[in-house]
C-alpha positions, 0 to 999 in steps of 0.5 A: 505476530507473523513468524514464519511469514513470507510477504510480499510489499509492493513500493516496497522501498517507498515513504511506507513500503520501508517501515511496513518491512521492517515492522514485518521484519521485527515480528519474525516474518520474512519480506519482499521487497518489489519495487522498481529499480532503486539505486538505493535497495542494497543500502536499504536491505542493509539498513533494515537487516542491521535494524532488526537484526536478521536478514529475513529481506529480499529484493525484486525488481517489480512492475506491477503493470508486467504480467511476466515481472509479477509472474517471474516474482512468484516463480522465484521466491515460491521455490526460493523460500517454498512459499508466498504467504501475503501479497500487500499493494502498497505500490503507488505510481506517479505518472510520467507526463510533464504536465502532471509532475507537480502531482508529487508535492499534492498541488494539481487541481481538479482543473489541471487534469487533462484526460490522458492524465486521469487515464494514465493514473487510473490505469497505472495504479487500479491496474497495477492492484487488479493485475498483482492481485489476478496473478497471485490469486492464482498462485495462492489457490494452487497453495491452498492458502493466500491473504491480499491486502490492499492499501488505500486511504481515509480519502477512498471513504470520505469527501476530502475535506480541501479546507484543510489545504488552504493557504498551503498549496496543496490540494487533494488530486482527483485521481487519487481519491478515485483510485483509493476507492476504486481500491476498497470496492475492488477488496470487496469483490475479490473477497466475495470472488474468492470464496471458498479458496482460503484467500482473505482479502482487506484493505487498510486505509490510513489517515494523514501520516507526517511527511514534511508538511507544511505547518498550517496544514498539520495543524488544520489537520489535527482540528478533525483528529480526536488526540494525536492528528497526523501519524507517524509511518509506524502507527499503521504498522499494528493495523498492518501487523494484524491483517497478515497474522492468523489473529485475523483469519476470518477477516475478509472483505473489510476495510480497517480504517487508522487515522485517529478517528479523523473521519468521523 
């Protein structure tokens, strides 16, 4: 579906940003993956070329807050592989005060932000999307082509439903779902603010994909779901897949939802 594509993942070495390359990957389309400095990336590169066969995997050390780092990206692989076809922010920051740290396992309340952690988050993620996003519009209007495709979630369209968390010790923080749905909302207006540059942009907003949850969520979870529940990473891929190829190219503005019909 997207032969011949060169795409940018941002996170690309995170929980989704790995399946995403290697589904890109499989299907004859080239990535890069811009991520912050991993220990990791050359066994992750080595991983996913030996999966699917083929080295079409690039890594670039990004922050998606640095104007330079964001140009210095475009800059080398424009010439590198002579163009950038699709830019996805997948890139999801935890922020880095002490007091907010148990952010990652999904247990800070509404309570237990401070402003100056609603302000750091807000800032680092929604900036992050809006500066990538700026940046690589440029670029892709000097091409005469683009596709931007942001990633957010069910919890930038629905109320969250806290039912779900109870008895776990999770919970659904605030910052998130403010900045999935600043996401949908910043979709929209750059699609609109695009117009006539041949430059989609989308959103995809996935449902609750498995990570090690504890059981009783995953099973709270599944009551709201219509046949499978939670998903796996690679259920999203197909949404994913279909955005970045020509199969959608009078797609823009649109957020597509995957989360087995959990919103409903």
């Amino acid at each position: 579906m997207v032969e011949n594509k060169v795409v940018v993942v941002t996170g690309g070495l995170g929980f989704l940003g790995k399946t995403f390359a290697e589904a890109i990957i499989s299907n004859g389309g080239t990535v890069i993956l811009a991520d912050l400095l991993n220990s990791n990336s050359e066994d992750i590169i080595q991983s996913l070329s030996q999966k699917t066969g083929n080295n079409n995997v690039h890594y670039f050390e990004l922050d998606i807050t640095s104007k330079d780092s964001i140009l210095r990206l475009i800059s080398y692989f424009s010439q590198k592989l002579g163009k950038i076809d699709a830019w996805v922010n997948n890139a999801f920051l935890r922020i880095s005060k002490v007091s907010i740290e148990v952010k990652r396992e999904y247990s800070s309340s509404f309570f237990d932000f401070e402003y100056e952690d609603l302000y750091e988050s807000v800032g680092l993620n929604m900036g992050g999307t809006f500066l990538c996003s700026q940046q690589v519009s440029k670029y892709f209007i000097e091409q005469g082509h683009g596709n931007i495709i942001n990633v957010a979630s069910i919890y930038g369209i629905v109320a969250p439903r806290f039912e779900v968390y109870e008895s776990t010790g999770m919970t659904m923080p605030v910052d998130y779902a403010m900045i999935k749905a600043g996401t949908i909302q910043f979709t929209r207006y750059l699609a609109k603010f695009l117009k006539g540059k041949n430059i989609r942009v989308n959103t995809l907003s996935p449902g609750g994909v498995f990570n090690n949850q504890p059981e009783p969520f995953v099973e709270s979870y599944k009551e709201y779901a219509m046949n499978k529940g939670m998903l796996d990473k690679r259920d999203i891929c197909g949404a994913l897949l279909f955005l970045i190829s020509n199969n959608s190219e009078y797609i823009t503005g649109q957020n597509i939802v995957v989360d087995d019909g959990w919103t409903l």
